[in-house]
LUMNU-883989 format. One record per residue (C-alpha): x, y, z. Coordinates in steps of 0.1 Angstrom, whole numbers, padded with zeros to 4 digits, always signed. Layout:
% LUMNU-883989
XYZ...
//
This chain:
% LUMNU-883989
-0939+0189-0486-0904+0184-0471-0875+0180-0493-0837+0169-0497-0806+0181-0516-0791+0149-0531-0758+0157-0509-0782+0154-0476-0792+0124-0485-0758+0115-0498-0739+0126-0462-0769+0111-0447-0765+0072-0459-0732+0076-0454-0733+0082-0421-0757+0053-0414-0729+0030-0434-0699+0044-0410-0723+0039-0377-0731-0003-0387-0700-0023-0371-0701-0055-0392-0696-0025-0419-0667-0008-0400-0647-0044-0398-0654-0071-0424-0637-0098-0444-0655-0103-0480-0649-0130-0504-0651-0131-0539-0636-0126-0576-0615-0103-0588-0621-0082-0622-0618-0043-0634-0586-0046-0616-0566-0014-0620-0533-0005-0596-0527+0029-0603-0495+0054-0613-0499+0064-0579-0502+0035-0560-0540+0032-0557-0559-0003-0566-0591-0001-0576-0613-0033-0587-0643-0051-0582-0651-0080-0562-0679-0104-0574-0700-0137-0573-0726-0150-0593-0752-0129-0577-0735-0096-0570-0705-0074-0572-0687-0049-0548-0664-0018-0559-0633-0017-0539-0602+0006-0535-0570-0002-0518-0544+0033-0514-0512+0029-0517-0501+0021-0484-0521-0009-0476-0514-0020-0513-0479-0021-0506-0483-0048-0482-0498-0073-0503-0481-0104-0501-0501-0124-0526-0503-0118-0564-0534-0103-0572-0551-0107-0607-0583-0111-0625-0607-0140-0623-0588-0147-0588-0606-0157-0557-0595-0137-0530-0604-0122-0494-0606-0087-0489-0608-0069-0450-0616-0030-0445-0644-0011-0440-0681-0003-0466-0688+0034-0467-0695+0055-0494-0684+0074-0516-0705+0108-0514-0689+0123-0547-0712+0097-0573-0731+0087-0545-0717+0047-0545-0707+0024-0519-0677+0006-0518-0649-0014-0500-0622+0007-0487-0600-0024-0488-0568-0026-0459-0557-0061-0464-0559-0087-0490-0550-0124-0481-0555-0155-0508-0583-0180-0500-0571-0198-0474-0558-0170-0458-0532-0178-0429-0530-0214-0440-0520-0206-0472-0487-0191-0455-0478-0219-0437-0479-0240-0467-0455-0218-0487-0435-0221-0459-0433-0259-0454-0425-0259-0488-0398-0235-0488-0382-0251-0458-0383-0283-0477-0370-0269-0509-0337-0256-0490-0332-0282-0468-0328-0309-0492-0302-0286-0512-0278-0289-0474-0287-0252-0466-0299-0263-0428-0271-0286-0427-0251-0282-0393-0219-0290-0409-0222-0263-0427-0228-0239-0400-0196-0219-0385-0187-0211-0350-0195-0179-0334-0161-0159-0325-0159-0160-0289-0144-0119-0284-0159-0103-0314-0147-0066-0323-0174-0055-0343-0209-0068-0347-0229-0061-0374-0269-0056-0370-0295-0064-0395-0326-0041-0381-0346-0005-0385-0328+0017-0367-0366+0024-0352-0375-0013-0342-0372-0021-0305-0348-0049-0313-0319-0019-0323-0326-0005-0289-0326-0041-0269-0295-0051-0284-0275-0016-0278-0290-0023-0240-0274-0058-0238-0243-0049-0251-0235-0017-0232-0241-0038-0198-0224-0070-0212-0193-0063-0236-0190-0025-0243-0160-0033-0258-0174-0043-0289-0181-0020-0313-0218-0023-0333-0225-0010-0372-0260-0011-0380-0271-0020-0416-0303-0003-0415-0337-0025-0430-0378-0023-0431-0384-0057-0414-0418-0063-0424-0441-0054-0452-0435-0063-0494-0401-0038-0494-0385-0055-0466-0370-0089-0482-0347-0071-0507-0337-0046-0481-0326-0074-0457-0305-0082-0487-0292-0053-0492-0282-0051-0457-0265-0085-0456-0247-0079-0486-0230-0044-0475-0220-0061-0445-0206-0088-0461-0193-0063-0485-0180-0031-0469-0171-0038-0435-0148-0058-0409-0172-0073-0387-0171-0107-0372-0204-0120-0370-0239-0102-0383-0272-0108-0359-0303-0103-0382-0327-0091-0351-0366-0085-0351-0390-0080-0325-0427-0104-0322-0457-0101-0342-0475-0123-0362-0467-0148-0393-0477-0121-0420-0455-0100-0397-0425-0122-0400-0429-0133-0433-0400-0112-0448-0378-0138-0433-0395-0168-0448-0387-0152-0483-0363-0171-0505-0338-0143-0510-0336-0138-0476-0325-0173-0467-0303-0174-0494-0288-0147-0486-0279-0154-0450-0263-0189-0460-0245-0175-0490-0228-0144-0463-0186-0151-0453-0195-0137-0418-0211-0158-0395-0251-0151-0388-0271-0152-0355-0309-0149-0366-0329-0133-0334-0364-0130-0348-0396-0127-0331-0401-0144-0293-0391-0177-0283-0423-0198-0302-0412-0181-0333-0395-0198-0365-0387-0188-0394-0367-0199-0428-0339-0174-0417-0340-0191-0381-0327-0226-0401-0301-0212-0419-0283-0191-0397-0253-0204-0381-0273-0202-0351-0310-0191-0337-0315-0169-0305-0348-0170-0294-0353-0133-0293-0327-0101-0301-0317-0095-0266-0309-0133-0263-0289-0129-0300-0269-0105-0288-0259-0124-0255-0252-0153-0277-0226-0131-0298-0204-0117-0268-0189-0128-0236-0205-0115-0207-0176-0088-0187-0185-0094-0155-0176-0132-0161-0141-0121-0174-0131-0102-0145-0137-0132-0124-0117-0150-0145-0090-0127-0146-0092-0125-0109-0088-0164-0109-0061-0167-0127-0038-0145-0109-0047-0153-0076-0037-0191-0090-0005-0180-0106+0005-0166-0073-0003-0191-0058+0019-0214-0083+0050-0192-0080+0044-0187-0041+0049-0228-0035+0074-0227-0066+0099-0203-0044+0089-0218-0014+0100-0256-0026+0135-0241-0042+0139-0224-0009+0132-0257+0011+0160-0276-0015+0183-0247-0013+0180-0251+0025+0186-0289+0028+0218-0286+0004+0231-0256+0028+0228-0283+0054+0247-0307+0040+0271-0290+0025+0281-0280+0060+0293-0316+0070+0311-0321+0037+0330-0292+0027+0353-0269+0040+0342-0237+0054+0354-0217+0025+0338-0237-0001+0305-0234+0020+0308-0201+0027+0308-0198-0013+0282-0219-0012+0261-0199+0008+0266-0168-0011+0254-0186-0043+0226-0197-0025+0218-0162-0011+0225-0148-0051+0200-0174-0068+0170-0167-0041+0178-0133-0046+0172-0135-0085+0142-0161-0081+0128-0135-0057+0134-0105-0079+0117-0128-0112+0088-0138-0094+0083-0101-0083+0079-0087-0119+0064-0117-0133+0040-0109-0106+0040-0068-0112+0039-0077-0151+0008-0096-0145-0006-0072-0122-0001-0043-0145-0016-0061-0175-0047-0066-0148-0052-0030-0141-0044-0019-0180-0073-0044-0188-0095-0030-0158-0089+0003-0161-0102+0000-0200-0134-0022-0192-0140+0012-0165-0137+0036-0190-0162+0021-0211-0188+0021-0191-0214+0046-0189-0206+0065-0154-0173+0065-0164-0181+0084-0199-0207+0109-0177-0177+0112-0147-0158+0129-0176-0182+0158-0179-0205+0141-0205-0241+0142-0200-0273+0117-0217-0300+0137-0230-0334+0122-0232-0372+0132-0240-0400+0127-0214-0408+0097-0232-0374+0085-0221-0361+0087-0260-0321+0093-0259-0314+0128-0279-0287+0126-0306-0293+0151-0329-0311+0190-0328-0338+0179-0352-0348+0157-0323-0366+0184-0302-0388+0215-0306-0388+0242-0293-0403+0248-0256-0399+0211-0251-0387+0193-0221-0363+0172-0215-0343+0152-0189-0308+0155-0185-0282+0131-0167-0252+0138-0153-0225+0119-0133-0244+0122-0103-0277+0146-0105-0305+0147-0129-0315+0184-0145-0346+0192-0166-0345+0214-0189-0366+0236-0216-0354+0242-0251-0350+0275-0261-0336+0272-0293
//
């Protein structure tokens, strides 16, 4: 007679549970009781109707993002995975999200409410709403310093206006921790630097992804700060409460930081423009004083003696001199305040910076290298220089 050890049968269910795929992906709906969260983090409850019941656990990680409060006798939808649990030989729900009944359109109710709650105390009113500076100095950036949107924005600026300088106020930007960070980040800002306007940045996702901006503090936050706010959250389609109060919405964070700076290209034009039409303006200027100075000469000629013209002439001959002489260092003033203006847009710019003996040091993933602790040893990497390309092999 063939026989089993209780951990081959054990191991054996189990792996018929992991190989079922409604089992591997599932949403389950039911009441919440034996709810217990854990000193470390852990939830672990029991999901039930009026004909059975389903253990659950949620670690830590997963629990953390939780948006919706979570007690007994609630009705609630639960996603993960059943398996079991070979140590008393149980099944359970290894639970990943939790969303109220409702789900989704529960979210969107919270935020029509919201929206409505702040827009009847003025805080979407455009009166309120302040201009954006149009040559900023500083920019402050509401982001993680890992999200795309950090990385899109230095890009844009770098090609647009590197003359302005950015100061990141590092955030999460999604999950249950991120609304008081975003705070935070507003407030130091606000609170410990010079900047002239703040762009609160975020890449796509979903509407659970974005919801840390539909959270109250957030929006309050944003309409309470001194310095000017650009919101560039999420693609084009995407609103959020954040989006209503900022002095103004960009419909991504590349198109934010546009918004927030001149484009350089578009002020050397200008600057070309304007002294080509001041030159031209002090060109006709000395060319009608000459014409007067001319037609005077002439008829001083038939009035005057030739001494007294003779004078005249040399006083002529003195004042186109000095009108000659002002009009050539009005025009080498302006020309030197040209060049002083190129030459510092030039050295800003990257070829300038690698010209200089400086080199950009990225990964193979294309990942710019600022730090040692960035690279192992034995690992490649690409390095630019003013004109040629090296790869390289750390060492050490």
């Amino acid at each position: 007679m063939q026989s089993f050890s209780v951990a081959e049968i054990t191991s054996y269910i189990h792996d018929l549970f992991d190989a079922d795929d409604i089992l591997a992906d599932i949403w389950v709906r039911g009441e919440v009781s034996n709810l217990t969260k854990a000193r470390s983090g852990h939830w672990y409850f029991t999901i039930k109707d009026a004909d059975a019941q389903l253990r659950c656990v949620m670690f830590r990680g997963a629990a953390r993002a939780v948006r919706v409060e979570v007690g007994a006798g609630d009705e609630i939808l639960v996603h993960g995975r059943v398996s079991v649990y070979d140590a008393r030989g149980e099944y359970q729900l290894y639970a990943d999200q939790i969303e109220a009944v409702g789900g989704v359109g529960d979210l969107h109710l919270q935020f029509e409410a919201l929206k409505a709650k702040l827009d009847a105390e003025g805080l979407f009113d455009p009166a309120r709403k302040r201009s954006i500076p149009a040559f900023p100095n500083q920019i402050g950036v509401v982001t993680s310093p890992t999200a795309a949107a950090w990385q899109d924005i230095n890009n844009v600026l770098r090609r647009r206006f590197p003359l302005a300088e950015l100061i990141l106020s590092p955030t999460l930007v999604q999950g249950a921790e991120a609304p008081a960070q975003i705070v935070r980040a507003l407030q130091r800002l606000n609170r410990d630097t010079a900047v002239d306007v703040i762009i609160v940045a975020r890449g796509g996702g979903s509407l659970e992804d974005l919801w840390c901006f539909n959270d109250e503090r957030v929006a309050r936050a944003a309409a309470a700060s001194r310095i000017p706010v650009i919101s560039g959250i999420g693609h084009e389609i995407d609103f959020t409460i954040v989006d209503f109060v900022a002095d103004l919405r960009a419909p991504t964070p590349s198109a934010a930081a546009e918004l927030a700076t001149p484009n350089r290209d578009d002020l050397l034009l200008d600057l070309d423009r304007l002294r080509n039409g001041l030159s031209a303006i002090l060109s006709g200027a000395a060319g009608e004083r000459a014409s007067d100075l001319g037609r005077l000469q002439n008829a001083l000629g038939f009035v005057t003696p030739l001494k007294t013209v003779q004078g005249a002439e040399r006083a002529i001959h003195d004042y186109r001199l000095r009108l000659s002489r002002a009009a050539g260092r009005r025009l080498a003033q302006l020309g030197e305040r040209l060049a002083h203006r190129r030459e510092a847009l030039e050295a800003a710019s990257p070829a300038h910076i690698l010209a200089r003996g400086y080199a950009l040091v990225r990964d193979e993933a294309g990942n710019i290298i600022r730090e040692a602790n960035q690279v192992s040893r034995n690992q490649r990497l690409n390095v630019q220089l003013a004109r040629d390309r090296l790869k390289v092999r750390v060492d050490d």
